[in-house]
C-alpha positions, 0 to 999 in steps of 0.5 A: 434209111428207113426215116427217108423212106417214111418222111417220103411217105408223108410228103407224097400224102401231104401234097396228095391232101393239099391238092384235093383240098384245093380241087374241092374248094375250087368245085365250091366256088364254081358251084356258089358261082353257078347258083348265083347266076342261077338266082340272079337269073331267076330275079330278073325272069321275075321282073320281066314277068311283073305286070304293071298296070297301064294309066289307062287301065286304072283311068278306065275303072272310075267314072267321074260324073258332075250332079247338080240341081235339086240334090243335097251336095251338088258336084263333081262325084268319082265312081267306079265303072259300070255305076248307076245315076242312082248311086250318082245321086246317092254320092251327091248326098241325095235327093233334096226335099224339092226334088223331082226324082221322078223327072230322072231315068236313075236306072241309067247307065252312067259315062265319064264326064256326063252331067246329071240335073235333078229338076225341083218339083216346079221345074218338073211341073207338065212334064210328061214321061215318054212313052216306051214301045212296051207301054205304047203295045199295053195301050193299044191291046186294051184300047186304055191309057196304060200307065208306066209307073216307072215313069209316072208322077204321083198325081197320074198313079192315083187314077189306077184303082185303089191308088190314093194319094198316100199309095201314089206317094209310096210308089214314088218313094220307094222308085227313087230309093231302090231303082226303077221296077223291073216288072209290074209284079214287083209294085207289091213290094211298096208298102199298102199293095197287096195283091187284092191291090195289084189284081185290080191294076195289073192290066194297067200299068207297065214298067 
């Protein structure tokens, strides 16, 4: 009598561990199922987020600009957005020893698809460099022909004071390698002017 009772015992236990072992695995399940749903939901929130440039956006970073005439390499030459005509011609391999640098605004703001021609030095002969309002403005309070040496050739730069063929030749030189001068002062930076130099040209030239 007293081993049914026992036996009884252990079979209620056993079904009782059966039926939380059970319970337990099945709360696992559910929980493994619910923390998928949750990555996948989380992947796909990630996917919807990623942006992906337009073929647009991307054509519009990169310039693409022919340069011909008296240049090294003439072509087509790709450039990234917001470039100068300078860096044009520096991809074109650079001016060529007849080049008229002179005869080209290389401080311009370059656009997709625009042409760039470098006249030869022949081809530049009696060209004559526009005058801009700042320059018109110089001549007509000194009441004397102001001279833009962005603009001007070397035989005009050696009408200024203490400007010689040599100097005239390095003012040209050194616009064509580092742009267009943005103001008057910075002529001191051409080798052979120094400031004795500029004091006696300063009011007669412009930028």
């Amino acid at each position: 009598m007293k081993g049914r009772k026992y036996f009884a015992v252990f079979v209620v236990l056993a079904v009782l561990f059966c039926v939380s072992g059970c319970e337990r695995d099945k709360n696992v399940q559910i929980y493994d199922r619910i923390s998928g749903i949750e990555s996948e939901s989380v992947t796909l929130s990630d996917r919807e987020t990623e942006v992906v440039p337009s073929s647009e956006e991307t054509e519009s970073s990169v310039l693409y600009v022919y340069v011909c005439g008296a240049v090294e390499y003439p072509g087509v030459v790709e450039l990234p957005a917001g470039s100068r005509v300078f860096e044009a011609i520096e991809k074109a391999g650079g001016l060529s020893g007849e080049a008229a640098g002179f005869a080209v605004n290389q401080a311009a703001a370059l656009e997709d698809g625009q042409q760039i021609t470098v006249p030869t030095k022949e081809e530049a002969s009696g060209w004559e460099p526009e005058r801009d309002a700042r320059t018109a403005r110089a001549e007509e309070s000194s009441g004397e022909k102001i001279i833009n040496i962005n603009e001007a050739a070397a035989e005009e730069l050696t009408v200024l004071p203490g400007i010689g063929k040599a100097k005239a030749e390095s003012i040209v030189e050194y616009r064509e390698s580092a742009g267009r001068f943005g103001s008057i002062e910075e002529i001191k930076n051409v080798s052979g002017i120094g400031e004795a130099v500029f004091e006696k040209i300063k009011d007669k030239i412009a930028v």
